[in-house]
C-alpha positions in Angstrom: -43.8 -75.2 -44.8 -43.9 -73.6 -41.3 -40.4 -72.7 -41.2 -40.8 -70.8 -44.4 -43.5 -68.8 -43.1 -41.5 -68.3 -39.5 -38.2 -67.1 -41.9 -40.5 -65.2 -44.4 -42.0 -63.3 -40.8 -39.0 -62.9 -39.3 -37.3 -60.9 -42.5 -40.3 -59.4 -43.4 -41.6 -57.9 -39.8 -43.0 -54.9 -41.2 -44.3 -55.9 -44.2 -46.6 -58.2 -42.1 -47.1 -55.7 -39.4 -48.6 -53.5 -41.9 -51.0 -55.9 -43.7 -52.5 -56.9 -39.9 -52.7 -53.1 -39.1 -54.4 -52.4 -42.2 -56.7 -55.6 -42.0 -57.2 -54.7 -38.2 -58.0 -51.4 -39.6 -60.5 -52.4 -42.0 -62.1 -54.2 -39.9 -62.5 -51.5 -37.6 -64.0 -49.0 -39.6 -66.4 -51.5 -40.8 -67.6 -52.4 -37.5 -67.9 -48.7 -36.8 -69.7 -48.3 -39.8 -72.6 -50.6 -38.6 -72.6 -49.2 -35.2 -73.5 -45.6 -36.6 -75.8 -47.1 -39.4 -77.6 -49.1 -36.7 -78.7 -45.6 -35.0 -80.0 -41.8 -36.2 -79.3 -40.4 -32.4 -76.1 -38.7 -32.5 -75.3 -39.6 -28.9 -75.2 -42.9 -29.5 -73.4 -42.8 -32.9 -70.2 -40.9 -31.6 -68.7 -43.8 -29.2 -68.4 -45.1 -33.0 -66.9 -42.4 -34.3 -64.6 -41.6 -31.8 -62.9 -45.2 -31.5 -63.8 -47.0 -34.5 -63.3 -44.5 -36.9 -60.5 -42.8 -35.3 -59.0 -46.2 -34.3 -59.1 -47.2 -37.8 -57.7 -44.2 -39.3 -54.8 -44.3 -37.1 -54.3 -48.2 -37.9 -54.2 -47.9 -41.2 -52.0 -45.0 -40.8 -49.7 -47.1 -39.0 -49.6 -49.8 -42.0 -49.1 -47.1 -44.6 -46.4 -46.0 -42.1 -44.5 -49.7 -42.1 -45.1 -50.6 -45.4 -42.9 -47.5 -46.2 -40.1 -48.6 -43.7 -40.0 -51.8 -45.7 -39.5 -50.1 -48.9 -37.0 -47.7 -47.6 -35.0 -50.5 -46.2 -34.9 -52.8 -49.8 -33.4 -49.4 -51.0 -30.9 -49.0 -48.4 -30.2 -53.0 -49.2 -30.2 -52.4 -53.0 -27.4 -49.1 -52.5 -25.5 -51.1 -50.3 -25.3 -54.2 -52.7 -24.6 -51.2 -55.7 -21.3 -49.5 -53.6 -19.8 -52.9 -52.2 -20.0 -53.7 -56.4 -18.3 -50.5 -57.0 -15.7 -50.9 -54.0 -14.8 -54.4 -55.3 -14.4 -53.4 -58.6 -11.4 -51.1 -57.8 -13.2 -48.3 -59.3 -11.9 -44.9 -57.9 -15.2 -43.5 -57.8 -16.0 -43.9 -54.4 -13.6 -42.7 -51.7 -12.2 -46.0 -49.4 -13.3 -46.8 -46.5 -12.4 -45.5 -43.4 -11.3 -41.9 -44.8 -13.0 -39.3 -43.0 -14.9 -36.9 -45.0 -14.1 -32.6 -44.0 -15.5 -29.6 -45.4 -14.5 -27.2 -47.2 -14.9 -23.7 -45.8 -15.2 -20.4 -48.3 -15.3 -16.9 -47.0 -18.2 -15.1 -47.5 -18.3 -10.9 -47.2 -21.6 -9.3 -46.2 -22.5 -5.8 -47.5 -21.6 -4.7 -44.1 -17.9 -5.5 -44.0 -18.2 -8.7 -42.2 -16.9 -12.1 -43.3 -18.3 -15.7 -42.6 -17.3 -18.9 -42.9 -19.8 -20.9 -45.1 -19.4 -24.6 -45.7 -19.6 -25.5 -49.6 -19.1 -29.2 -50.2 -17.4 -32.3 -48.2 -14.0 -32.8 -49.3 -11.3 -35.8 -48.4 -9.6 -35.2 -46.0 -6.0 -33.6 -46.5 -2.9 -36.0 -47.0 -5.5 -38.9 -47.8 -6.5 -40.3 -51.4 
């Protein structure tokens, strides 16, 4: 049972990071809640606001911020799975691996006279298929 949490932690670091910052967060803004509800003088309400409230804010800021790191790196996980599918399938889709990717260049006049070079799209690289 232990070692299932410990593995479940260990590959899910910011999944868990983010449910403690956002429990620690919480729990923060609660407790500032109280300290300002306990009072009517402003003087001794903002100590509250300042680090409670901003405290929590930026904790659960940091959880919103971790649990979206965790998403984005399922989907890097799940596109990775889709193109090592798609290379092993022999499909000519995707270019192989190791060929480096150029660009294409296309000149471009200006109503002056004067040409640029403006890059369209990525091409393979010439001499490789």
């Amino acid at each position: 049972m232990r070692t299932d949490i410990v593995g479940w932690l260990r590959l899910q670091w910011d999944r868990a990071g983010a449910w403690a910052c956002v429990l620690a967060g919480v729990i923060t803004l609660f407790v500032g809640w109280l300290g300002v509800s306990e009072t009517a003088y402003t003087a001794k309400q903002l100590p509250y606001i300042a680090g409670c409230g901003l405290g929590g804010m930026f904790l659960l800021g940091l959880g919103a911020m971790l649990w979206l790191s965790a998403d984005l790196r399922d989907e890097w996980r799940k596109l990775d799975r889709i193109e090592r599918a798609i290379r092993e399938s022999g499909s000519s889709v995707l270019p192989p691996l190791g060929s480096e990717p150029t660009t294409e260049q296309t000149r471009v006049e200006n109503g002056n006279g004067d040409a640029a070079h403006r890059s369209t799209r990525p091409t393979m690289a010439a001499g490789r298929s």
